[in-house]
C-alpha positions in Angstrom: -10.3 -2.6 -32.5 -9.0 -4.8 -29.5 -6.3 -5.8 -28.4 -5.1 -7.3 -24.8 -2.2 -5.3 -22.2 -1.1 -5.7 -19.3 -3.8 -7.6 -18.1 -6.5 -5.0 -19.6 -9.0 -5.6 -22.3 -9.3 -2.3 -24.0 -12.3 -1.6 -26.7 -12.4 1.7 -28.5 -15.7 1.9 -30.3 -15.9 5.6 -31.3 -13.8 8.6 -31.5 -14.1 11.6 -33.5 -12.6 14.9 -33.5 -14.7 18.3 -34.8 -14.0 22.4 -35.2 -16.8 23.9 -33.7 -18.2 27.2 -32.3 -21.8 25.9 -30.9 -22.8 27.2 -27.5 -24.2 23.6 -26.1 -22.5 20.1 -26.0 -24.0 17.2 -25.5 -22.8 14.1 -23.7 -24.7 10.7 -22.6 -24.1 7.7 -21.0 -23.4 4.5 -22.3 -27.3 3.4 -21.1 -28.6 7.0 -22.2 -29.8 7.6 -18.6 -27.4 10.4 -17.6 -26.9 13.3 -19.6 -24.3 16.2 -19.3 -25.1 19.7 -21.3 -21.9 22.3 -21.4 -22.4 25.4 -22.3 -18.5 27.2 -23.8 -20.0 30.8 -24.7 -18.3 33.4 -22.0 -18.5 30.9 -19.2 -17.9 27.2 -19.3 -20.5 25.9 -17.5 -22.6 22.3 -17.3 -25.7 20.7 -16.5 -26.6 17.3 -15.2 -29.7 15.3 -16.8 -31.0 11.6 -14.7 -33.3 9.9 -15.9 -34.9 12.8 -18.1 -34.8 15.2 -14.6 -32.4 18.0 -14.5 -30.4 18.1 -11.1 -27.8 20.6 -11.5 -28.4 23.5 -13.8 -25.7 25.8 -15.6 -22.7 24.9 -13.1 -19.9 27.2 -13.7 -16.3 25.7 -13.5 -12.9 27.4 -13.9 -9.6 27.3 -13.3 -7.8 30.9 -11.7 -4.1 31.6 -13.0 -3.8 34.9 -12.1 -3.3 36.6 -15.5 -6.1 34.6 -16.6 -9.3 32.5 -16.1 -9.1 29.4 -17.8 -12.6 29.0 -19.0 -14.1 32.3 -18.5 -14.1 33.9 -22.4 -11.8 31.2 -23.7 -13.2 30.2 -27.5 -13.6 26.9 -28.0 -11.1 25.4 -30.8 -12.6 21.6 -31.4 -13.7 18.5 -29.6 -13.1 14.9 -28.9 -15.5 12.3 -28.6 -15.1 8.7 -28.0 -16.7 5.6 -26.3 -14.2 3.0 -24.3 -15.1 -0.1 -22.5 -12.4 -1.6 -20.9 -12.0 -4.5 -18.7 -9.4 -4.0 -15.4 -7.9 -6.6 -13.5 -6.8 -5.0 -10.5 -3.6 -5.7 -8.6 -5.5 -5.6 -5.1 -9.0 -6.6 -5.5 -11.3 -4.8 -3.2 -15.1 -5.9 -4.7 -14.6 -7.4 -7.7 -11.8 -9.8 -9.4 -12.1 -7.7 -12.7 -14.1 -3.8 -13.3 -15.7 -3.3 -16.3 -14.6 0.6 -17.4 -17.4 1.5 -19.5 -18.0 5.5 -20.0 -18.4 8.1 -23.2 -15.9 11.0 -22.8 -15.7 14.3 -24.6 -12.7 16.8 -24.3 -13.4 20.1 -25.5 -10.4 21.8 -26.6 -9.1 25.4 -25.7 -5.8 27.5 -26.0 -3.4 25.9 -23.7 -5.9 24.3 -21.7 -8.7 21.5 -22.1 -11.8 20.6 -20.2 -12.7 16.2 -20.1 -15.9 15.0 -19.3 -16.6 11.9 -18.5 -20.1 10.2 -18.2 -20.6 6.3 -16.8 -23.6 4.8 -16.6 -23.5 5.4 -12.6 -22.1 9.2 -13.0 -19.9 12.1 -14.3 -16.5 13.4 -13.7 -14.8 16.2 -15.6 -11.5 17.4 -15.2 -8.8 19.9 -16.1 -5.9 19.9 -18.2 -3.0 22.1 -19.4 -0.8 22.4 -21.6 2.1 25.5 -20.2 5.7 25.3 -20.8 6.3 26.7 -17.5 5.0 26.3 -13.9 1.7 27.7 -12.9 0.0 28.9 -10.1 -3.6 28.1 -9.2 -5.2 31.4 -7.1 -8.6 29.4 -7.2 -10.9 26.8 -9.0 -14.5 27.4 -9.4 -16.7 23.9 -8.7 -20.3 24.7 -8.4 -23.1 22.3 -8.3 -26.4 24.1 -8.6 -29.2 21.8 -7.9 -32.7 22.6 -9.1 -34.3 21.9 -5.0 -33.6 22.4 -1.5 -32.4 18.6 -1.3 -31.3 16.8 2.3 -27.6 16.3 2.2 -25.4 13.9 3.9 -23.2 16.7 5.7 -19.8 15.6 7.0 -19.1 18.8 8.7 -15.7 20.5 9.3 -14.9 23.1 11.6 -11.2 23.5 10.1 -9.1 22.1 7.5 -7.3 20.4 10.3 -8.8 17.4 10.6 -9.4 13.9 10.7 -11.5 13.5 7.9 -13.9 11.8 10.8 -16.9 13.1 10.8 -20.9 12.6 11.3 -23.4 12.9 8.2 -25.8 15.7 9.1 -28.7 15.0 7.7 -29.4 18.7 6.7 -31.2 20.8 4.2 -29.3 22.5 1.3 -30.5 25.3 2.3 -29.1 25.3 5.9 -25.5 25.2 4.4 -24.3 28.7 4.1 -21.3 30.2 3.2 -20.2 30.0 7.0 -20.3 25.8 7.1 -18.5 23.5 5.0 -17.7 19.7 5.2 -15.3 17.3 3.6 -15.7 14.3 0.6 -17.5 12.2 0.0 -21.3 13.8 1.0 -24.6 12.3 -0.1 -27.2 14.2 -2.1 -31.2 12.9 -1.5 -33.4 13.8 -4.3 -36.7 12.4 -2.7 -37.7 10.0 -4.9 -35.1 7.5 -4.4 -32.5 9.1 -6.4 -29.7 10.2 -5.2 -26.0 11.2 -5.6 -22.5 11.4 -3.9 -20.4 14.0 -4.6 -16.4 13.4 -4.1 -13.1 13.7 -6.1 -10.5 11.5 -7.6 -6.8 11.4 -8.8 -5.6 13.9 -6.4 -2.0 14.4 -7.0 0.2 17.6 -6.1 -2.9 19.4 -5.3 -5.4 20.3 -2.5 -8.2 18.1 -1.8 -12.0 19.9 -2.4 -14.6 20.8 0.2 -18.1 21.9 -0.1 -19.3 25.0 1.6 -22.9 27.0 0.9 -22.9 30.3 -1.2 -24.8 32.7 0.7 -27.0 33.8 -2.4 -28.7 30.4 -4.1 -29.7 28.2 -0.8 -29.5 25.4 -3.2 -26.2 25.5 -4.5 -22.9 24.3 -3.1 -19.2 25.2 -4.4 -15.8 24.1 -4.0 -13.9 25.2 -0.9 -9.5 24.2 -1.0 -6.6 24.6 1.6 -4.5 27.8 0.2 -1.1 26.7 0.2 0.5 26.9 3.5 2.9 30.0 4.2 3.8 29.0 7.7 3.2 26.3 10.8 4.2 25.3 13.8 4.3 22.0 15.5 2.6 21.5 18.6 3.9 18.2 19.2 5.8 15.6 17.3 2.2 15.1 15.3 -0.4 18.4 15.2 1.5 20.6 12.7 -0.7 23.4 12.7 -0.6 25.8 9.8 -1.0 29.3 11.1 -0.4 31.4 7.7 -1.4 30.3 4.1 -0.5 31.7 0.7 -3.1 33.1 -1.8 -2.6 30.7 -4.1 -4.4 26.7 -3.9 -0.9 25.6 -5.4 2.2 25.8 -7.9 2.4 23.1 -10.2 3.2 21.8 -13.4 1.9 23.9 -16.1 1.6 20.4 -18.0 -0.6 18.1 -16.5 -4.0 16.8 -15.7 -6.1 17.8 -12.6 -7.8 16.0 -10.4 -11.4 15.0 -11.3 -14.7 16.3 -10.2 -17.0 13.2 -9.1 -20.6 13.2 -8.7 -22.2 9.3 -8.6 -25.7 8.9 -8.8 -28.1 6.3 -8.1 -31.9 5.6 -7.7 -30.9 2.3 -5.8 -28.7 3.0 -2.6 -27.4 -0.6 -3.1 -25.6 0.9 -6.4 -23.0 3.1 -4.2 -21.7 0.0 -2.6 -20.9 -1.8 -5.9 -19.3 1.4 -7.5 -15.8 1.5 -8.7 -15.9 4.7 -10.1 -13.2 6.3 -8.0 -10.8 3.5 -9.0 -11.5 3.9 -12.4 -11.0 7.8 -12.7 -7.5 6.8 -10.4 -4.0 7.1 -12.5 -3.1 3.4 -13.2 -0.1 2.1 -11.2 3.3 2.5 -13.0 3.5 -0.7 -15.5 7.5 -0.3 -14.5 7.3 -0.8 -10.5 6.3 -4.5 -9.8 3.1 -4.6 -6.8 3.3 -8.8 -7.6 4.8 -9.0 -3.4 1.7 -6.8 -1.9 -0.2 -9.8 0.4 -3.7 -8.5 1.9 -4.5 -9.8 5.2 -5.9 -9.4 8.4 -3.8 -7.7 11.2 -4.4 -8.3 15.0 -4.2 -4.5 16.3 -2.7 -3.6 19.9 -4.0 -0.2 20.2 -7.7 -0.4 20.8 -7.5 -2.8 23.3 -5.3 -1.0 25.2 -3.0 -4.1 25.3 -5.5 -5.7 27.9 -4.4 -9.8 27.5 -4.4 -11.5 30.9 -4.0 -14.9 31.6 -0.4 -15.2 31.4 2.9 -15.4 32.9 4.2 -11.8 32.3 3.4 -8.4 32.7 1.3 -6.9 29.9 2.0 -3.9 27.6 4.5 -2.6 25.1 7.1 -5.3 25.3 8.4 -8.0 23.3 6.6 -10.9 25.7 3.4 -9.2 24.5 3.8 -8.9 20.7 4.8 -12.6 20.5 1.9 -13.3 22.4 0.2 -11.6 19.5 2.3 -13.0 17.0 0.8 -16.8 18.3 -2.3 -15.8 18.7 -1.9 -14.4 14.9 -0.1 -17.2 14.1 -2.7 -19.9 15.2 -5.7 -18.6 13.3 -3.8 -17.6 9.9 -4.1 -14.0 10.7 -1.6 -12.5 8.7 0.4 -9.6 10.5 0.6 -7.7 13.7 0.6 -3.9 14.2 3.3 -2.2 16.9 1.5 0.7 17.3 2.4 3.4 19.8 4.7 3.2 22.3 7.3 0.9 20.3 9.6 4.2 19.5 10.9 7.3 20.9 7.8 10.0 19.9 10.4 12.1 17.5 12.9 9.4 16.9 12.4 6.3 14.8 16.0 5.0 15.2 15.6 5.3 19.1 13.1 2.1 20.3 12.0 1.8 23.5 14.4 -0.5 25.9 11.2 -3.2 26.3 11.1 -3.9 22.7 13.3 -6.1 20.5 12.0 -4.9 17.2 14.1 -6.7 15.2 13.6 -9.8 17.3 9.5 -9.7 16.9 9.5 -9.0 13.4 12.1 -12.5 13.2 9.3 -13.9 15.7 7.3 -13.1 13.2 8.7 -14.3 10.0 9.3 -17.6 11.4 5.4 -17.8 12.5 4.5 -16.5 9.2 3.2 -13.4 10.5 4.3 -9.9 9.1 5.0 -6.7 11.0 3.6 -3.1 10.3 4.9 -0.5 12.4 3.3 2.1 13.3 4.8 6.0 12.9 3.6 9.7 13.1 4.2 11.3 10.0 5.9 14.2 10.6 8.8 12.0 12.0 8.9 9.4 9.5 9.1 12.8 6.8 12.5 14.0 9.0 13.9 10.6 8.5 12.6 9.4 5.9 15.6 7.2 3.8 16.8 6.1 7.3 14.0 4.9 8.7 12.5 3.4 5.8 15.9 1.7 5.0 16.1 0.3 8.9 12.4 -0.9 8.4 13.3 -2.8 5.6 16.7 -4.3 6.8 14.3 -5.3 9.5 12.4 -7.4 7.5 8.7 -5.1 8.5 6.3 -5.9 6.0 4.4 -2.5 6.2 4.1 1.0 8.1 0.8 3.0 9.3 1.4 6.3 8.9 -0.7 8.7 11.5 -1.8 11.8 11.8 -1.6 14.2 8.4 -4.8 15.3 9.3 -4.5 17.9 6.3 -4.6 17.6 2.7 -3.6 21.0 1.1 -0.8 20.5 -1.6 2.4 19.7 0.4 0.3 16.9 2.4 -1.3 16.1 -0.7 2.7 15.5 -2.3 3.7 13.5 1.0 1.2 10.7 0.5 2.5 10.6 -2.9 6.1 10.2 -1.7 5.5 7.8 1.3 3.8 5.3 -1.1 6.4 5.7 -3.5 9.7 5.1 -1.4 7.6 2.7 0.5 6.9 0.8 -2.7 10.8 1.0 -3.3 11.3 -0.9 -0.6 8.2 -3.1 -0.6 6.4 -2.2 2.4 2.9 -1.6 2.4 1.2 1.6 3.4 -1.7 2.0 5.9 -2.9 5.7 6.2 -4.2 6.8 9.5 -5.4 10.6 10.4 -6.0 10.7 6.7 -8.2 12.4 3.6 -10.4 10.4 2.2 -9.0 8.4 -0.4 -8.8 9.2 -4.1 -7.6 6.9 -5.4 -3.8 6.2 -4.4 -5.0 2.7 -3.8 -4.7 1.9 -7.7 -1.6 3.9 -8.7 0.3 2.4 -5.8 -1.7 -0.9 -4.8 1.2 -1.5 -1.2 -1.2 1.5 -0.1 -3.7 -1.2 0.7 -6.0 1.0 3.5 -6.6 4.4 4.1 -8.3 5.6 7.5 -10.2 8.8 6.9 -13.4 7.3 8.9 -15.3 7.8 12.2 -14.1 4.1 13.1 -14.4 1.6 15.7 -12.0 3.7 18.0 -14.1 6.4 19.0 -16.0 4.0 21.3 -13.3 5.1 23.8 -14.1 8.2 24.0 -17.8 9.0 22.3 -21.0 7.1 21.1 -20.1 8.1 17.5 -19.1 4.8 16.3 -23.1 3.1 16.9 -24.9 1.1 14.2 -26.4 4.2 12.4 -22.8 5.6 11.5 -22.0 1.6 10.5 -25.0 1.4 8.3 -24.6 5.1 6.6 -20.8 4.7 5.9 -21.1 1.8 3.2 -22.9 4.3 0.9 -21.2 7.1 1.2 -17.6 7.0 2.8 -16.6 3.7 1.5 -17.4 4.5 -1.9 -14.3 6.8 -2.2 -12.2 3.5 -1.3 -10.7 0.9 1.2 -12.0 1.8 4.8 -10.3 0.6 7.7 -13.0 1.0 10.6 -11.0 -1.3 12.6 -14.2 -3.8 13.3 -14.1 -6.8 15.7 -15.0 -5.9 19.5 -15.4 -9.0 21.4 -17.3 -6.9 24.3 -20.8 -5.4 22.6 -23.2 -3.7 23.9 -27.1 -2.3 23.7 -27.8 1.4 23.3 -28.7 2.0 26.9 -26.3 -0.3 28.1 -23.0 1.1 26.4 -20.2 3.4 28.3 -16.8 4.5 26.9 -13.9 3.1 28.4 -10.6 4.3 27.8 -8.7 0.8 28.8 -12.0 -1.5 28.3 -13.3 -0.1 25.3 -16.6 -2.2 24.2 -18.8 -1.6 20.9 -22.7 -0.4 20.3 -24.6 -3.4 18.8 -24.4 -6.4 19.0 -21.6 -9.6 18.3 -22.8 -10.3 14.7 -23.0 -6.7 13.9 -19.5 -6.5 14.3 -18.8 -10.1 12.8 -21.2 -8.6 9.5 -18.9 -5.4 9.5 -16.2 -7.7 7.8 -18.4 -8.5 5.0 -20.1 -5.4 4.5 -16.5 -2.8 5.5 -14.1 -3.1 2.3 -10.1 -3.0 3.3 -7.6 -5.6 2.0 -5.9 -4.9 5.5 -8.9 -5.8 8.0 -8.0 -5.3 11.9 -9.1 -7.5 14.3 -9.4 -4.4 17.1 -10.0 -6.6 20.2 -7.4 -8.8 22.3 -6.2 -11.8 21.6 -7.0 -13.1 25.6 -11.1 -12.1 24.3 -10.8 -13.7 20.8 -8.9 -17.0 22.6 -12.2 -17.1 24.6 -14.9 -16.9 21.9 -13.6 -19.7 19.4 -16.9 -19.7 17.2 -16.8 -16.5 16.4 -12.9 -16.8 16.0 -14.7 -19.6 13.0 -15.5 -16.9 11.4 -12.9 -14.0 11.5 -10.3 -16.9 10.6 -11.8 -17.7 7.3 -13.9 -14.2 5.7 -11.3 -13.0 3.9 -10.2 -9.7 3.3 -10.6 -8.7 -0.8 -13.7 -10.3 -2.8 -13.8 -12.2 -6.3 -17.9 -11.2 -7.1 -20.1 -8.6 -4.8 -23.7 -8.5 -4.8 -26.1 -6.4 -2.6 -29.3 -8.1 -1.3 -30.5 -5.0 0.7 -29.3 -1.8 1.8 -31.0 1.6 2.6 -29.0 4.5 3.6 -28.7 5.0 7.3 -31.1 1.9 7.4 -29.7 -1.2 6.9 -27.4 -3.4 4.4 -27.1 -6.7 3.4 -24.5 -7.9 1.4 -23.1 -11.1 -0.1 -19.6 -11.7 -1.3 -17.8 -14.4 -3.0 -13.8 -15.8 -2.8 -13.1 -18.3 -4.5 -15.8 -20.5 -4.7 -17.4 -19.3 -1.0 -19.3 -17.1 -0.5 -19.5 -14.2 2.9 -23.0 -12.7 3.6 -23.1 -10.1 6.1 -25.9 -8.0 7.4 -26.2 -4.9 9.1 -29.1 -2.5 10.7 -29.2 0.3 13.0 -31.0 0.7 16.2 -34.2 -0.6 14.8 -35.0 -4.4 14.6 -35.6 -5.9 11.3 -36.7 -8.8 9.5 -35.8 -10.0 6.0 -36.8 -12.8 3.9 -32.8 -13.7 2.1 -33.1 -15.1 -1.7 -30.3 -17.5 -2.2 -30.7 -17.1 -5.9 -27.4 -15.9 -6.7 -25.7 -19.0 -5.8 -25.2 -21.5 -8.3 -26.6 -24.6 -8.9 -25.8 -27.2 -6.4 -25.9 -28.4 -3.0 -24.3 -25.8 -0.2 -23.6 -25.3 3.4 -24.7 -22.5 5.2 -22.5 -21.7 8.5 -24.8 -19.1 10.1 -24.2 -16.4 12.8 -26.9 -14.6 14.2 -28.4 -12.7 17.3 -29.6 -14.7 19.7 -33.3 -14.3 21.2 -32.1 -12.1 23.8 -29.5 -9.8 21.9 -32.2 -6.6 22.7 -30.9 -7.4 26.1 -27.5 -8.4 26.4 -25.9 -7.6 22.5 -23.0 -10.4 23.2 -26.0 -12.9 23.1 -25.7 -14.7 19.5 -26.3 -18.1 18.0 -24.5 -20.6 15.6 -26.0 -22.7 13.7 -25.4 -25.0 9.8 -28.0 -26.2 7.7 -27.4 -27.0 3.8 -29.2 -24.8 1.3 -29.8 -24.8 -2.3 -30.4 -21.5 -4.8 -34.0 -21.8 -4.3 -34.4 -21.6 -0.6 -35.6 -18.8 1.1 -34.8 -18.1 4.7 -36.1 -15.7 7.0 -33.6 -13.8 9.3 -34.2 -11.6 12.2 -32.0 -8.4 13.0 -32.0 -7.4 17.1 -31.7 -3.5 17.4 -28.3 -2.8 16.8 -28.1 -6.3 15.3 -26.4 -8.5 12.8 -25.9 -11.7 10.8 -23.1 -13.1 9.1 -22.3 -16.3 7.0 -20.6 -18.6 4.9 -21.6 -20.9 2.2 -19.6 -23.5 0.9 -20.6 -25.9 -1.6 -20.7 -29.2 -0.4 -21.8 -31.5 -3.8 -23.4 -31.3 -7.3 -27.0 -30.8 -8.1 -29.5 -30.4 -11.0 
């Protein structure tokens, strides 16, 4: 059967339904190289198969309701099997103009309650479902991954659930994770032989996102950790709302509903991660009734990071309407499509109240008549205490979006704010950029005006650490950006070498070099790309300015040439009928031999920008150069330490 709906192509090749009592249940995936066992006798528990090699072993899962254990003793009443491959055409794409959702699922049915699994050819999920009349409470949820070795994990450490959702990737042993540590989504799981996984979740609605922590008894086992609900907080400020008290309960919800799924991706190429759409397939679709036909991806010129450091003009510089026109121009000039007012533009605690230096209404006019949208930047908390006001002045503005900052939680009421901000925002068609944020789960395909999601050790800790360096740019690729759009914030027009770098509050400069950051906006994914440095730098450096005017922002076709965790990537995409290449490595130098095979037939120009011969020394050292290529050339590049390349082919004529 097939038919054709709202854009998807939908085939249904199997589905059965059977009573049965047997203790183990089999599922594979579509290729057969992934199989789950479930085992429904006293405890529901599962086991993950790759490849023929067992990596998790007799799991347990459950869900707590106080008066009872959903899937502790429960007797199995009949399951569900059936195969789907479907083709979506997403509203924003992000790597590919259309995902092909291929899995087999099986639902094993219970009294009140049901268990899905799901099994792609590039991982599982399962999930939970209900079926109550009434409201229920969840006192806890049992997620256990017991692997079969002391394996290295990626470990994104947190020291609370107050946080950023910014963290490093400890490379640490299973082992080493106790019951005392824990980090947040997504971490990366190293099997030693090339395989490995990434575990994370998806759909999180009116819930509390999942963390891992150690158990204290198996050193190779790691469990679910959540944010009880919270009983009381206090604000510190207008943004740190700390909670102080929490309930013993994870959260009150619907006692109809589906919960969020359980995500682990594997892989025995690293380059697999960065073509994944998993998340955004598990995602609720977006509501077929709201219309997402106005949301416009773009690139935004950021004020923030730069400290509002332009110079070379006629008034004084800083948060005032003569500097976010300057902006707007500068925007304006190189088809960069909106400008951020970040801080400063507002009253911290009112939105209604602006500061006396800035015409808001008057910039975002500016703007509209130079064709650049504005997105205005507001802490949370406030926007939540004036929410239809606010939103309602933004819009009678004319603002195209708003970047919300500083959540920096994700238990269930947080959880149930992102939900509402993208929903009233979509009401009034403003688009959504979350800052101090989980990672995503993806909200980016349910409401597609939420078109980037911080949640990432970014470009802006260069003013105040050596966190953001080339090995954090060439590990997040695989592991953070696989949960969904990332906005690092690339683009620093000042770079520099390892021993050469300093953080600078009201300077700020990046590790690497120039093409490493021109590669990151290739290789980063966010329909809403900044440009982090300031306009005065970028006026200055017009060929790279060649470049960040024309890579765009979402991708038709993406194809990785290389990539090793923590190592290096290389990756092409194509628009249209161009296509970006972008290449990355970390603080060792590298050389790679680049296969054009993946072009087309035909005659094409290559527009090349690469580190010059003394980039080791000085990382703002680069080159430009153009020759014409075909599908069969080869071409050897070289990588400084730190280093980058970027490009873009267009096809110039026919050929045989």
């Amino acid at each position: 059967m097939k038919f054709l709906k709202a854009g998807i192509l939908l085939t249904i090749i199997f589905t059965a339904s059977y009573s049965v009592n047997a203790q183990d249940i089999k599922v594979l995936s579509p290729n057969s190289k992934i199989e789950v066992r479930i085992t429904t006798l006293e405890r529901l528990a599962y086991s993950l198969f790759f490849e023929g090699k067992e990596i998790t072993s007799n799991s347990l899962i459950s869900l707590d309701l106080g008066e009872s254990v959903l899937g502790r003793n429960s007797k199995l009443l009949k399951t569900e099997k059936h195969t789907v491959n479907q083709v979506i055409k997403p509203v924003v794409k992000q790597k590919f103009e259309s995902i092909i959702d291929n899995y087999n699922e099986l639902e094993l049915f219970f009294k009140n309650f049901s268990v899905v699994f799901r099994v792609y050819n590039d991982g599982i999920a399962y999930r939970f479902k209900t079926n109550y009349e009434k409201e229920i409470t969840i006192y806890n949820e049992q997620v256990e991954f017991n692997f079969n070795d002391d394996y290295k994990i990626f470990f994104p450490e947190e020291k609370s659930f107050m946080s950023h959702s910014e963290r490093l990737y400890l490379p640490v042993k299973l082992s080493e994770v106790t019951s005392k540590r824990f980090c947040s989504l997504p971490a990366l799981i190293d099997f030693n032989d090339g395989k490995k996984a990434v575990i994370t979740e998806a759909d999180l609605e009116d819930y509390a996102g999942m963390y891992l922590t150690g158990t204290g008894i198996n050193s190779k086992s790691l469990v679910g950790l959540f944010p009880f609900y919270p009983a009381r907080d206090t604000a510190r400020n207008d943004r740190d709302i700390y909670v102080v008290e929490r309930k013993e309960y994870i959260a009150k919800t619907s006692g109809t509903r589906n919960f969020p799924w359980r995500v682990i991706v594997l892989s025995e190429n690293d380059s697999d991660f960065i073509t994944s759409t998993i998340i955004y397939k598990l995602a609720k679709p977006q509501d077929s009734k709201i219309d997402f036909s106005w949301v416009k991806r773009g690139k935004v010129a950021w004020d923030w990071w730069n400290f509002n450091n332009i110079y070379n003009v006629d008034f004084r510089a800083g948060v005032n309407t003569a500097t976010y026109k300057y902006y707007i121009d500068f925007a304006s000039k190189y088809g960069i499509e909106y400008v951020i007012l970040d801080e400063g533009w507002y009253k911290l605690g009112n939105l209604l109240e602006l500061n006396p230096e800035m015409d808001v209404e008057e910039i975002i006019r500016y703007g509209k008549e130079k064709n650049v949208g504005i997105i205005l930047w507001v802490i949370w908390k406030t926007l939540d205490d004036q929410l239809t006001e606010a939103l309602d002045q933004f819009a009678k503005w004319g603002a195209a979006g708003i970047k919300v900052d500083f959540m920096q939680r994700d238990d269930q009421p947080v959880v149930q704010y992102y939900y509402k901000i993208a929903r009233e925002a979509a009401k009034r068609k403003l688009l959504v950029d979350f800052h101090g944020a989980y990672k995503p789960t993806g909200l980016y395909r349910t409401y597609p005006n939420v078109i980037t999601n911080e949640g990432v050790k970014g470009l802006e800790n260069s003013k105040w650490s050596e966190d953001a360096n080339p090995w954090m740019a060439v590990t997040l690729p695989f592991i953070r950006m696989l949960a969904g759009p990332m906005d690092y914030t690339p683009g620093a027009m000042i770079n520099a070498t390892q021993n050469a770098f300093r953080y600078i509050w009201e300077t700020p400069m990046s590790q690497g070099t120039r093409c490493h950051q021109l590669a990151m906006y290739v290789n980063f994914e966010s329909p809403l790309q900044m440009l982090a440095d300031s306009p005065t730098h970028y006026y200055k450096e017009a060929e790279c300015l060649e470049f960040l005017s024309q890579v765009p922002t979402v991708w038709d076709d993406t194809k990785v040439l290389e990539a090793k965790v923590s190592e290096y990537i290389i990756t092409t995409r194509r628009n249209g009928d161009k296509w970006y290449i972008g290449g990355m490595t970390n603080w060792t130098p590298r050389d790679f031999n680049l296969d054009f095979s993946f072009l087309p037939k035909g005659n094409y120009k290559i527009d090349i920008w690469q580190d010059g011969i003394n980039a080791d020394r000085n990382a703002n050292d680069y080159k430009k150069l153009s020759q014409e290529i075909t599908n069969e050339t080869k071409m050897n590049i070289h990588l400084a330490p730190g280093g980058g390349w970027a490009a873009i082919i267009s096809k110039v004529g026919s050929g045989e």
